[in-house]
C-alpha positions in Angstrom: 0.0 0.0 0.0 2.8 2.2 0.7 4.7 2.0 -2.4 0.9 2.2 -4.3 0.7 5.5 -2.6 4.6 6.6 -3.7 3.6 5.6 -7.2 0.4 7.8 -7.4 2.0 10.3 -5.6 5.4 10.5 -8.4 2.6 10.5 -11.3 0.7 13.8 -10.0 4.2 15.0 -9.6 4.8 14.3 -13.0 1.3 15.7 -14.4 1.9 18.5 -12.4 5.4 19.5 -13.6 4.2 18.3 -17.3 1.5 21.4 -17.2 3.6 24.3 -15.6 6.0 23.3 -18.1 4.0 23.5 -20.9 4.6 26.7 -23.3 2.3 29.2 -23.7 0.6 29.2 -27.3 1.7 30.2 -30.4 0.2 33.5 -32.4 0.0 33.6 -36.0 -2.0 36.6 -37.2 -2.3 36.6 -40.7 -3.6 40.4 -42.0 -5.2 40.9 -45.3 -4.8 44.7 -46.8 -8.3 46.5 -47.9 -10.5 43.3 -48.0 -13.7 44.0 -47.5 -16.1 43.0 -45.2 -17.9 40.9 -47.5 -15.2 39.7 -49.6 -15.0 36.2 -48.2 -17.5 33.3 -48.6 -18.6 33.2 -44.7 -19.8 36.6 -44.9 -21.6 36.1 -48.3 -19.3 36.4 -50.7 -21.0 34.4 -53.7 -18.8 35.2 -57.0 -15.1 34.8 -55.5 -14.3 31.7 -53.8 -12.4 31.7 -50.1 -13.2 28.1 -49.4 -9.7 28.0 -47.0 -10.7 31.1 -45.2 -14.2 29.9 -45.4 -12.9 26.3 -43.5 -11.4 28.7 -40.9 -14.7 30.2 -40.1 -16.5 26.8 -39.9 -14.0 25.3 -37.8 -13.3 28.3 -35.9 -13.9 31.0 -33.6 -16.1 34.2 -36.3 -16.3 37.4 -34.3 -19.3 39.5 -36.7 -18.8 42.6 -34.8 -15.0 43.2 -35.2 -13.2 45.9 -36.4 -9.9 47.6 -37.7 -8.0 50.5 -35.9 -8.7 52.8 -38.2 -10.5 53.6 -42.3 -6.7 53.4 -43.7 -3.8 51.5 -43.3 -1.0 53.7 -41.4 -3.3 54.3 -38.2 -5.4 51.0 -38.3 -1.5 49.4 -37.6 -0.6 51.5 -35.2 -3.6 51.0 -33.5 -3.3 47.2 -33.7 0.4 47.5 -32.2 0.1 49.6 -29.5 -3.5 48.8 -28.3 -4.2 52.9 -28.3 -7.3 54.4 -30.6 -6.5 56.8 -32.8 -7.3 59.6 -30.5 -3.9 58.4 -28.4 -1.9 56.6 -30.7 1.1 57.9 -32.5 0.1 57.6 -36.2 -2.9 59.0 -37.1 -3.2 59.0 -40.8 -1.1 57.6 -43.8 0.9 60.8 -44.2 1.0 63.8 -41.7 -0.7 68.0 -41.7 2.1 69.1 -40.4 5.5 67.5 -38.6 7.3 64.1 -39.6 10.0 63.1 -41.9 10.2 64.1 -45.6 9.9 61.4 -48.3 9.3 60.6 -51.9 5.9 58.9 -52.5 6.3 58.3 -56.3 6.9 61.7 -57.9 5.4 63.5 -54.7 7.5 64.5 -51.2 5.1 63.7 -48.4 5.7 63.7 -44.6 4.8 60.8 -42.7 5.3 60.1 -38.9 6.6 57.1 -37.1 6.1 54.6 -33.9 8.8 56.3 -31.5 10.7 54.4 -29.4 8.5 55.0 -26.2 5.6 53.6 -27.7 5.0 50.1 -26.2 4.4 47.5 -29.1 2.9 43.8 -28.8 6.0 43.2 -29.9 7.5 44.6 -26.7 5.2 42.5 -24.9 5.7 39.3 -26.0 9.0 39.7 -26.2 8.9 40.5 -22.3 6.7 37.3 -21.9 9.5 34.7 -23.3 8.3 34.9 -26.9 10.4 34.8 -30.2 8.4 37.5 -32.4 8.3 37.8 -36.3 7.1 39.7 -38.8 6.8 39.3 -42.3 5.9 41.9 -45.1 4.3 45.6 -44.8 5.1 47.4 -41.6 4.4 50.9 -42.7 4.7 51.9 -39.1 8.3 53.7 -39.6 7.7 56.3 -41.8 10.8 57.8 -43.3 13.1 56.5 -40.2 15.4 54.2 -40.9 15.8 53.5 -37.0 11.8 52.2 -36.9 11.9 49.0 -38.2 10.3 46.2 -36.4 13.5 45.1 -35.6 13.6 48.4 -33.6 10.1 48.2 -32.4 9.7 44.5 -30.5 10.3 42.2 -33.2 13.5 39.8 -33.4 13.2 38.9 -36.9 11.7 40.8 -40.1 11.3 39.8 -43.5 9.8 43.1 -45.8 9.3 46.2 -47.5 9.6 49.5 -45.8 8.5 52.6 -46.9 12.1 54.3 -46.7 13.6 51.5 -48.6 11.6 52.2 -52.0 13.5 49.6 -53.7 12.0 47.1 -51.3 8.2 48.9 -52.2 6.0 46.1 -52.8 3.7 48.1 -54.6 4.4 46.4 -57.7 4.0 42.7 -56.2 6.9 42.0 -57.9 9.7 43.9 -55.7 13.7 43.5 -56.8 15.0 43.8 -53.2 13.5 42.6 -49.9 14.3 44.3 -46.5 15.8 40.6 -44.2 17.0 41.7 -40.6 18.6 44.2 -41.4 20.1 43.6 -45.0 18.9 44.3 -48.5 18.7 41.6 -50.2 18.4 41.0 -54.4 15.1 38.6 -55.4 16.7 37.5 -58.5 13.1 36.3 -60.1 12.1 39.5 -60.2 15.2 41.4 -61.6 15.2 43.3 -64.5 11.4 44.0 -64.8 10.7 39.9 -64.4 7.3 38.7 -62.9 8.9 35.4 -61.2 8.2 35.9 -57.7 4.9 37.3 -56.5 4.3 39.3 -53.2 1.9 37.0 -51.5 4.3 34.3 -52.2 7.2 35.3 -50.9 5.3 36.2 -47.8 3.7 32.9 -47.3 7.4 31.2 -47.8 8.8 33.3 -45.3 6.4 32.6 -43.0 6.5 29.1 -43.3 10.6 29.4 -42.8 10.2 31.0 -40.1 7.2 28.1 -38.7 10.3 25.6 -39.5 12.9 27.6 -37.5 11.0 27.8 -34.1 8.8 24.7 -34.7 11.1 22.9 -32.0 12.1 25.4 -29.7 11.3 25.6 -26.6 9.8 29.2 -26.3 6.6 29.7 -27.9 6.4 32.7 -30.8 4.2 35.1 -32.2 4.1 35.5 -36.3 2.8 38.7 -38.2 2.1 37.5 -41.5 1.3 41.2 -43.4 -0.4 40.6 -46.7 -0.6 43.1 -49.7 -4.1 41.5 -51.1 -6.2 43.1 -52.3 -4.4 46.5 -52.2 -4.0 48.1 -55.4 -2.7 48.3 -58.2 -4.5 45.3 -59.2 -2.4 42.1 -59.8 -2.1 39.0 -59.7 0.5 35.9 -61.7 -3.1 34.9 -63.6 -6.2 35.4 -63.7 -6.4 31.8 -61.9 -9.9 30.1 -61.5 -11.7 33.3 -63.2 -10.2 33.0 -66.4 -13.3 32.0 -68.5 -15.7 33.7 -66.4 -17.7 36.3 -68.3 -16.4 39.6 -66.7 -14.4 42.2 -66.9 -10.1 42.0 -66.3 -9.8 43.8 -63.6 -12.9 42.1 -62.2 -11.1 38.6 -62.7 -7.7 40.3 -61.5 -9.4 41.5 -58.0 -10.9 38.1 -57.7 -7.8 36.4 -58.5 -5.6 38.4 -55.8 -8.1 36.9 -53.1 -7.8 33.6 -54.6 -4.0 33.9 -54.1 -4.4 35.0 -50.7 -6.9 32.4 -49.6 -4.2 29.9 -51.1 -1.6 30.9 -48.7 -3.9 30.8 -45.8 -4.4 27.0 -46.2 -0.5 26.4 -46.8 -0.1 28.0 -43.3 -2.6 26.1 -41.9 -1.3 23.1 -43.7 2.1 23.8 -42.1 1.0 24.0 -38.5 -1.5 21.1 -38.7 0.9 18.7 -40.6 4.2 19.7 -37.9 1.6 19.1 -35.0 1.9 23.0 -34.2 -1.9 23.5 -34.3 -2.0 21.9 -31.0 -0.6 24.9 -29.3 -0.9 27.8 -31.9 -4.0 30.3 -32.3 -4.4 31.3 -35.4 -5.8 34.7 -36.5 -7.1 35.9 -39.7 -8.5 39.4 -40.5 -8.1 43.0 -42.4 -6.4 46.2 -42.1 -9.8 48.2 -43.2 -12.4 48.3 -45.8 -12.3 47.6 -49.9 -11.3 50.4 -52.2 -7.7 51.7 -51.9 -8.4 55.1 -53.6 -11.4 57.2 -55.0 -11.0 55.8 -58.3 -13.7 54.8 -60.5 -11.6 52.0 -61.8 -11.8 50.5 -58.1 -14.9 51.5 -56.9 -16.3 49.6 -60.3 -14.7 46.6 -58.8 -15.5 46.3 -55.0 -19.0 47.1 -56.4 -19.3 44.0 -58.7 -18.9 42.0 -55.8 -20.4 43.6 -52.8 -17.1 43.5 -51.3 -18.8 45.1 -48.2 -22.0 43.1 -48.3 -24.3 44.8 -46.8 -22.5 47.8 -45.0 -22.2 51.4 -46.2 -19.1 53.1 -47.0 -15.7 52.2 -48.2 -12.1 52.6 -46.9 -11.8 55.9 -45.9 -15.3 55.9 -44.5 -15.9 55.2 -40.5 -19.5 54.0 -41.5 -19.0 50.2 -41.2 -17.7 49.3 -44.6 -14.5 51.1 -43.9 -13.7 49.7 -40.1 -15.8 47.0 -40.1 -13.6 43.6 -40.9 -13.0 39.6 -41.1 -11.9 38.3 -38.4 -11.7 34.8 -37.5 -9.6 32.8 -34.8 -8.8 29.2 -35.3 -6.9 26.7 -33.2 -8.4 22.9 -32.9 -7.4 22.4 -29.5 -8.0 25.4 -28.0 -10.7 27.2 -29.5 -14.4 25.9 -29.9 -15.8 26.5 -32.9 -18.6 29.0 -32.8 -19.7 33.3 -33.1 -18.5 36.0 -31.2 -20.9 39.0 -32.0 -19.5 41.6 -29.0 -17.5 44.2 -30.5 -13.7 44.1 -29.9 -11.8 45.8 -32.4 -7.9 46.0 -33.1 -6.8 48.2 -29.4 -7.8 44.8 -28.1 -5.0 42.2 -29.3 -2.6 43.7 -27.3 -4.5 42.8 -23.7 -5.4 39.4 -25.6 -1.9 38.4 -26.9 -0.6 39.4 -23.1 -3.1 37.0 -21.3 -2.8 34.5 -24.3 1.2 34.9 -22.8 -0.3 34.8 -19.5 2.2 38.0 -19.2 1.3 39.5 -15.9 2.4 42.7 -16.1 0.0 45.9 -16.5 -0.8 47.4 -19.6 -1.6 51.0 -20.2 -3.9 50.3 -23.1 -7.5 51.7 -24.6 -8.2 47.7 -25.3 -9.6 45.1 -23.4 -9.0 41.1 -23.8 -11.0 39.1 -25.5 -8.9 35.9 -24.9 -11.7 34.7 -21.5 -14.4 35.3 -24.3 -12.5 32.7 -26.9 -12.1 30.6 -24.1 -15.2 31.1 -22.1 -18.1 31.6 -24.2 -20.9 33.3 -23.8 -20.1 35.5 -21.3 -21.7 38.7 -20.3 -20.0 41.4 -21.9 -20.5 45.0 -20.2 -21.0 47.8 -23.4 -17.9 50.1 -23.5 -17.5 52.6 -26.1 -15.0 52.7 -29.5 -13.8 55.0 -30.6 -11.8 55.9 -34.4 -10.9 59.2 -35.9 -9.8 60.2 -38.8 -8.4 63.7 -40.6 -8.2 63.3 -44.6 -12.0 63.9 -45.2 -11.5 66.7 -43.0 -11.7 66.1 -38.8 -14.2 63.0 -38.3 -14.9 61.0 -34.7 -17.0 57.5 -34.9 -17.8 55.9 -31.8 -19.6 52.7 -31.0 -21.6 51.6 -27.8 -23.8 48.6 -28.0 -26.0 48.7 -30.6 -25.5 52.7 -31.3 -22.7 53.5 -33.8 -22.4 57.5 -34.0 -20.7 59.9 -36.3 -19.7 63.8 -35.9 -18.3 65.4 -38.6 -18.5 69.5 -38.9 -20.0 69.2 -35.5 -23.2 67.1 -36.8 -24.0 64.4 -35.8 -25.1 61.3 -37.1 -26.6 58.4 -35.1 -27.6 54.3 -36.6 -28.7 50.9 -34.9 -26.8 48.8 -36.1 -29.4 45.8 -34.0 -32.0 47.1 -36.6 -29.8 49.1 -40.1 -26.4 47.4 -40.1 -26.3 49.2 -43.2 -27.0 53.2 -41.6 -29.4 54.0 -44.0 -31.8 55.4 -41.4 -29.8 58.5 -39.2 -31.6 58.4 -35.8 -30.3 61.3 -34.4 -33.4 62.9 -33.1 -35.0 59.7 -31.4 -32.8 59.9 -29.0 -30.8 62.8 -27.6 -30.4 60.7 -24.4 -27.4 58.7 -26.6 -26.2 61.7 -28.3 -25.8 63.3 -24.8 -24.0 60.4 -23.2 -21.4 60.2 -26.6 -21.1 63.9 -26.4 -19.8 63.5 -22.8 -17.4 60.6 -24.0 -15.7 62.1 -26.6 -15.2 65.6 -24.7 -12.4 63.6 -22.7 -11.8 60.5 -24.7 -8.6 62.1 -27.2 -5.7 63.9 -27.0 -4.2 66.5 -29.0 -1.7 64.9 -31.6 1.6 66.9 -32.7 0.8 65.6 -36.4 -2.6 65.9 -37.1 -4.5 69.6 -36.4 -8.1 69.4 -34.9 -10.5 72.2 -35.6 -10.0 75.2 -33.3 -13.9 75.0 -31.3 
């Protein structure tokens, strides 16, 4: 009886020790550049086929409420890395009204700013909780500073473009050179003017080298996977599956970018499920912002043909839902339950959910709250908090959303939708109930502050 009890005793020992010493999981955020909310088959998508995104969704986590940082690029990142809104964090807008560093934009000198080194990133974070962190294509957080990389911003490894590197520009989705840790380095299928290596290729390669790197180690890693699909210009190696279909070419060239990406979602997915790394890895995909990556007719013609924002109004550049609003889906087989998340969490929140995902203990000064108990939970009450965007190019707009009640002020108006009842804000509201209007008024009065690179309007 006494050695039973020594044998029992050594094997909750061992159980024990087994689960402290198990490693935190792995992050793999995958993040799609202007595709729109209803670009993918799960949200209704009907003419361009995501059927690996769409197996995401079905075996996944689908949060329908979920949103970007911000209607454009430069600020929804920022937000998404420093878990501030756009009325605190550093980069408000794609280039700056006044302040920043000088820099060629094609033919045109624009200013833009950049994350300074006091801004706490998620790379910072993780790194801080025992993490190995990567990132792989656009950053467009370092403006024309060659000292804000990632690798200078919380990230041990980065494989990219960068907007002070022109040569690396992946505007083309055929770039020459590519930014590795720290080195220039030649892509000698694309020399010359050669389309041998596209964008979203070399991306998904890089993140798989770097899956095959750390697959073993004994720290757990976080993975930034930054996509240029669908961003214009509009290209693609083919016209893929849409070849014969009876539409236009740039029609079958949008449709064809999104079949490219949706191809290098599954060979990630492949990757971790086949190396056994799905066990322990969450897996995130969403978007940067809403369709449409300029005014042009050209583009609107496009997201138009396909509802790219299904049934929201606006486009990127817009903080009605079609420009904020976004995919987002989290996937892990042994971890996450599949099911919907319909609360509204939005990109200020991965910072507080990748540091509890780390179990990182450590307080965060933050505008975000985690949504990791909710993934894990389910069904949990929720208590309404506001969010909050604003943006400066259509001239100063706020957006906020509480509950059901999404409100926008622009030229001190206001403009108030229930989104439980008009997802698509066709019907303003704004003089049923002054009671909201009020309460949002008193929000945004102390919800901002003033930013040295983009000007408010003087009261």
């Amino acid at each position: 009886m006494r050695n039973l009890w020594i044998v029992i005793l050594l094997l909750l020992f061992s159980c024990t020790t087994e689960q402290s010493q198990k490693p935190h999981p792995n992050i793999v955020l995958l993040l799609a550049d202007d595709l729109g909310y209803g670009d993918v088959g799960y949200n209704g998508q009907e003419m361009i086929q995501t059927p690996n995104i769409d197996s995401l969704a079905q075996e996944g986590l689908v949060f329908t409420d979920f949103y970007a940082g911000a209607p454009v690029c430069g600020p929804s990142r920022s937000v998404l890395m420093t878990g501030m809104h756009t009325g605190h964090t550093t980069i408000r807008g794609n280039m700056t009204m006044q302040g920043g560093k000088a820099g060629k934009k094609g033919n045109r000198i624009v200013y833009r700013a950049n994350l300074q080194k006091d801004d706490l990133t998620i790379g910072n974070i993780m790194q801080q909780a025992g993490y190995t962190t990567g990132m792989v294509g656009k950053w467009h957080l370092g403006g024309y500073d060659s000292a804000a990389t990632p690798l200078h911003r919380g990230f041990d490894e980065f494989s990219g473009w960068l907007v002070n590197l022109p040569e690396t520009y992946a505007s083309t989705y055929w770039p020459e050179k590519r930014f590795v840790n720290g080195v220039v380095e030649d892509i000698s299928e694309n020399q010359g003017g050669k389309k041998g290596y596209y964008h979203t290729d070399i991306c998904t390669d890089e993140a798989i080298s770097f899956l095959e790197k750390h697959e073993n180690d004994e720290q757990p890693f976080m993975l930034f996977v930054n996509y240029s699909n669908p961003h214009a210009p509009l290209d693609a190696p083919d016209q893929a599956i849409f070849t014969n279909k009876d539409w236009p070419d740039d029609m079958k060239t949008y449709a064809a970018m999104i079949y490219y990406l949706d191809r290098s979602v599954a060979r990630i997915k492949q990757r971790l499920v086949e190396t056994g790394l799905s066990e322990n890895t969450i897996l995130i995909f969403t978007s940067d912002n809403g369709p449409r990556s300029n005014y042009s007719d050209r583009l609107t013609e496009v997201v138009d043909f396909f509802n790219s924002n299904g049934d929201l109004r606006g486009y990127k550049r817009d903080l009605y839902e079609g420009g904020i609003r976004v995919p987002m889906v989290a996937w892990s087989p042994k971890m996450i339950d599949k099911g919907v998340i319909s609360s509204p969490y939005y990109f200020t929140d991965m910072m507080a959910t990748f540091r509890d995902i780390a179990g990182g203990q450590f307080e965060l000064v933050t505008d975000g709250v985690s949504f990791y108990s909710e993934i894990i939970e389910r069904n949990r009450a929720v208590d309404p908090r506001y969010l909050y965007w604003e943006f400066f190019e259509n001239g100063f707009e706020q957006a906020i959303r509480y509950d059901r009640w999404k409100g926008i002020k622009r030229n001190g108006e206001y403009e108030l939708y229930d989104l439980a009842t008009d997802i698509g804000e066709s019907r303003n509201v704004v003089n049923d109930h002054p009671e909201v209007i009020q309460a949002m008024e008193k929000y945004l009065s102390a919800c901002r502050t003033e930013s040295p690179y983009w000007k408010t309007p003087t009261k």
